[in-house]
C-alpha positions as CSV (number, residue, x, y, z in Angstrom):
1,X,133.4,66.7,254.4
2,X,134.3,65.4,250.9
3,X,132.9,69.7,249.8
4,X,135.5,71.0,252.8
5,X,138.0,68.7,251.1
6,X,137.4,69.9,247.2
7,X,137.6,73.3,248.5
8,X,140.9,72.8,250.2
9,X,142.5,71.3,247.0
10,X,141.7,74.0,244.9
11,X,143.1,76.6,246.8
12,X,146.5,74.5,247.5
13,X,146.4,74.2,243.6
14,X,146.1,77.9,243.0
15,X,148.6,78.3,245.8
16,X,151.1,76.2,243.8
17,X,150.0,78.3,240.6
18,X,150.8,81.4,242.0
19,X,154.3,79.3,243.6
20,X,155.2,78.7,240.3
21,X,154.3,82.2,238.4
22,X,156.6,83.7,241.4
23,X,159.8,81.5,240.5
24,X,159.1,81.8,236.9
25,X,159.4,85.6,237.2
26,X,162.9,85.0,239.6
27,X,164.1,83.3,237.1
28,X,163.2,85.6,234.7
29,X,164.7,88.9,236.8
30,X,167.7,86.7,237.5
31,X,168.7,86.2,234.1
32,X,168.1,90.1,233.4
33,X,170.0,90.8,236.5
34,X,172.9,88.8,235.1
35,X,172.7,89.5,231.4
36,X,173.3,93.6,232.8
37,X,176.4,92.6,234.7
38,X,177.3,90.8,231.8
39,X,177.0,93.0,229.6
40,X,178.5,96.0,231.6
41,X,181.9,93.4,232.1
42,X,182.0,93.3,228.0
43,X,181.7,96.7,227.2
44,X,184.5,97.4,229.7
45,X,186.6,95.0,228.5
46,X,187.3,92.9,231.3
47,X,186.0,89.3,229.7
48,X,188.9,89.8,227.1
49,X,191.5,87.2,228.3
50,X,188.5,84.6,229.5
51,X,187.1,84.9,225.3
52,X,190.5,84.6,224.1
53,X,191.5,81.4,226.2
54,X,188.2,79.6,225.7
55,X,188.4,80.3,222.0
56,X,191.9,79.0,221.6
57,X,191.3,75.8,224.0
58,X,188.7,74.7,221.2
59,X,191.5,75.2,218.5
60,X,194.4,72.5,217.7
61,X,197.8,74.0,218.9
62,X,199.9,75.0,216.2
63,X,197.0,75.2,213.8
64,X,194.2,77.5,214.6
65,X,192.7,76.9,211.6
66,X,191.5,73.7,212.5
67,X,189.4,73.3,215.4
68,X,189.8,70.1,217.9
69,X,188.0,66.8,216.8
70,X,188.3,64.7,213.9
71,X,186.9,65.8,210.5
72,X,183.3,64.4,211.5
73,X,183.1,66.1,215.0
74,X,183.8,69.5,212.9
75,X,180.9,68.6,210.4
76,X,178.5,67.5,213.5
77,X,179.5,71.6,214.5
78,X,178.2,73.0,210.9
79,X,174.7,70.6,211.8
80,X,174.0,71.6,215.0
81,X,175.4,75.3,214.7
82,X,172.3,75.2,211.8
83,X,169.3,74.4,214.1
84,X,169.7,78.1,215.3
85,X,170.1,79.1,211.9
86,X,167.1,81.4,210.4
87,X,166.2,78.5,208.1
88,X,165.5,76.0,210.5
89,X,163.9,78.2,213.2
90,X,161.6,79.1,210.6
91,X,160.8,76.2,209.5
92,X,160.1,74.8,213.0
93,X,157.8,78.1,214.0
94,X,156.0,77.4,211.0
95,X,155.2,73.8,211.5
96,X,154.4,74.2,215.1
97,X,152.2,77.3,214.2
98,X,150.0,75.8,211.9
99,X,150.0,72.5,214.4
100,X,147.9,74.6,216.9
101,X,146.0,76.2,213.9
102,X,145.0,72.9,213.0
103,X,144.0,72.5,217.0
104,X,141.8,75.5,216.1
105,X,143.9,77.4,218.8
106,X,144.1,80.7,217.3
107,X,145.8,82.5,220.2
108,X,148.4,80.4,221.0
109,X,149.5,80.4,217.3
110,X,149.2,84.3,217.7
111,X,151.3,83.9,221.1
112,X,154.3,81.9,219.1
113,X,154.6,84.0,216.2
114,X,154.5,87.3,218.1
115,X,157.1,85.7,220.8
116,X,159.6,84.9,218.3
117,X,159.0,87.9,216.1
118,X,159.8,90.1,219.1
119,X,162.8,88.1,219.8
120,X,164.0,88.5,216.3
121,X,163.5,92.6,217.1
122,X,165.1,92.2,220.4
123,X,168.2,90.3,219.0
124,X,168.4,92.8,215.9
125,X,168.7,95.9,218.0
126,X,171.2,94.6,220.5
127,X,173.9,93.5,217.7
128,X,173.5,97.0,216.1
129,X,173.4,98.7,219.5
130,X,176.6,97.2,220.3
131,X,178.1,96.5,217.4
132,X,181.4,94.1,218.6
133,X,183.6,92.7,216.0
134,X,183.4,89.2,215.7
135,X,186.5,86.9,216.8
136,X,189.5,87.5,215.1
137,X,191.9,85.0,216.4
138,X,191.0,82.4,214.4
139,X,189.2,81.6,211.3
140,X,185.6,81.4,211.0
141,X,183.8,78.0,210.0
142,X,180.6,79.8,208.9
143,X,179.6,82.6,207.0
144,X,179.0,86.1,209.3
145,X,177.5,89.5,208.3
146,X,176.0,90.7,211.7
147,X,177.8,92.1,215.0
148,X,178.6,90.0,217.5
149,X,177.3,90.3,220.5
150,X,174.7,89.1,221.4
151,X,174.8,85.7,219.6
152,X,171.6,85.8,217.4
153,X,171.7,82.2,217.1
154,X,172.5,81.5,221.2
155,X,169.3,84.1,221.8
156,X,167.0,82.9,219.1
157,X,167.4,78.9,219.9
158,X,166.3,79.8,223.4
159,X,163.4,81.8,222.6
160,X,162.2,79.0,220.3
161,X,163.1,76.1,221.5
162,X,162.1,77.6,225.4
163,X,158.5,79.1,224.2
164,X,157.6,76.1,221.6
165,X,159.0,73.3,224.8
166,X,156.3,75.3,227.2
167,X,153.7,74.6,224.9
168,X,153.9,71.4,224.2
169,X,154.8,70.6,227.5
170,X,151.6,72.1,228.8
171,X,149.2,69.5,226.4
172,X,151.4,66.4,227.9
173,X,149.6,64.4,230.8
174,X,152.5,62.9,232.3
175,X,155.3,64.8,234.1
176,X,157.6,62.5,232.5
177,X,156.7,63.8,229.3
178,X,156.7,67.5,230.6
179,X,160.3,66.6,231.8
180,X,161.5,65.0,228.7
181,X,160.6,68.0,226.1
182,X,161.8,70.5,228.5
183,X,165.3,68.9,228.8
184,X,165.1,68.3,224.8
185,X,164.9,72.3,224.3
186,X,167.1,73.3,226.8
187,X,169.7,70.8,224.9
188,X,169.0,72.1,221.8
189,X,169.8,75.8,223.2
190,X,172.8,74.8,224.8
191,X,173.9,72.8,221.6
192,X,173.7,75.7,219.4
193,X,175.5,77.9,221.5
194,X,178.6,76.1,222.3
195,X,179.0,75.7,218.5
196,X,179.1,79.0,217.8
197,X,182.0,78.7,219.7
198,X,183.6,76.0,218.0
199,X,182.8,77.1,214.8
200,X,184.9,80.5,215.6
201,X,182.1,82.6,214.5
202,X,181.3,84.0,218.4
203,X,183.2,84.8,221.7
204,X,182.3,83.0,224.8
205,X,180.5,85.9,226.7
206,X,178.3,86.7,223.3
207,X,176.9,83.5,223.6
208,X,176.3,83.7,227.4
209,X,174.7,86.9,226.2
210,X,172.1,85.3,223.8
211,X,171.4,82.7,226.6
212,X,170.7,84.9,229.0
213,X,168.9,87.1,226.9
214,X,166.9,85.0,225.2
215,X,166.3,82.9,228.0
216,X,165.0,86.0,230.2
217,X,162.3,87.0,227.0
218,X,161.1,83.3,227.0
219,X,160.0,83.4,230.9
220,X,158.6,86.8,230.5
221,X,156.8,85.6,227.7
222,X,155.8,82.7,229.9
223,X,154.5,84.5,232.4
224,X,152.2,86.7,230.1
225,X,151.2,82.9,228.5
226,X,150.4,81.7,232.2
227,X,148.0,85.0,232.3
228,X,146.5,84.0,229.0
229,X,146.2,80.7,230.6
230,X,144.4,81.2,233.3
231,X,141.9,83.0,231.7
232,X,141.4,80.5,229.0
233,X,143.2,82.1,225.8
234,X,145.9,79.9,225.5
């Protein structure tokens, strides 16, 4: 009985595996699926108006020099627009690399740098392959040289912040915990993204862009870390 009962749970737990790998890999396709009709909407020009009007709504009237919020709200923009910054993403790869180095866990070390090096690629190619002028209604609160779509910073914070939240996640025992770093990156990614907005420096639909994108390469790199997973590399 107690046997027929083991038995039982382990095949509703690999059941609930194979649950989640599917939804993972919706979400994934989802995100892909809506980054190309995105993407397709931009290129034809029809997102034009819906850019311009959320840009200006973030700008004082009269002055679109300044953007809305007291002087302090502006410098808490510069901050957070910084944690997607190449500095600070990094940094943070860096420390979280040699964290599972320390662990002696060689291949998820491997699995971070080679997810966020792709990204970096992925992100790269797009701006060049696209090459859209940055916003030119109003002045920029941070210094540009790339393209603008997709946002690098938008992509980049969800491939980090995403990836490096799945791992630590996975070594937490409660769900609470699981919860709570999951919500702290997917704040973080959301963060960074509206104020590229607010700093002038992006339009609307590039950072929807650089979510979608980089949301989309962190579940697909999820998936193949739920492969490693299961066979014990990760």
């Amino acid at each position: 009985m107690k046997y027929e009962i083991f038995l039982n749970l382990v095949r509703w737990t690999r059941r609930q595996v194979e649950i989640v790998s599917l939804v993972i890999l919706g979400i994934a396709v989802a995100s892909v699926w809506a980054l190309a009709e995105l993407t397709d909407e931009v290129v034809e020009g029809s997102t034009r108006n819906l850019d311009r009007d959320i840009l200006l709504l973030l700008r004082t009237p009269g002055n679109l020099s300044d953007p809305i919020g007291p002087w302090w709200f502006e410098e808490m923009g510069r901050d957070i627009t910084a944690l997607g910054g190449v500095a600070v993403l990094m940094l943070t790869t860096l420390v979280v690399s040699i964290f599972f180095l320390l662990l002696r866990r060689w291949t998820s070390a491997l699995y971070i740098l080679a997810t966020i090096a792709s990204g970096v690629l992925i992100s790269s190619g797009a701006k060049d392959f696209f090459d859209r002028p940055r916003p030119d209604l109003v002045p920029h609160d941070a210094i540009v040289h790339t393209a603008s779509f997709p946002s690098g910073h938008s992509m980049m914070a969800a491939i980090v912040y995403l990836s490096l939240g799945v791992l630590i996640a996975r070594v937490q025992p409660r769900f609470g915990l699981k919860l709570y770093v999951m919500s702290v990156a997917i704040m973080l990614t959301l963060l960074v993204g509206i104020s590229r907005i607010y700093m002038g420096v992006h339009w609307p639909t590039d950072v929807a862009a650089g979510w979608l994108a980089g949301g989309a390469w962190a579940m697909i790199c999820l998936i193949v870390a739920r492969m490693l997973a299961r066979r014990g590399y990760i």
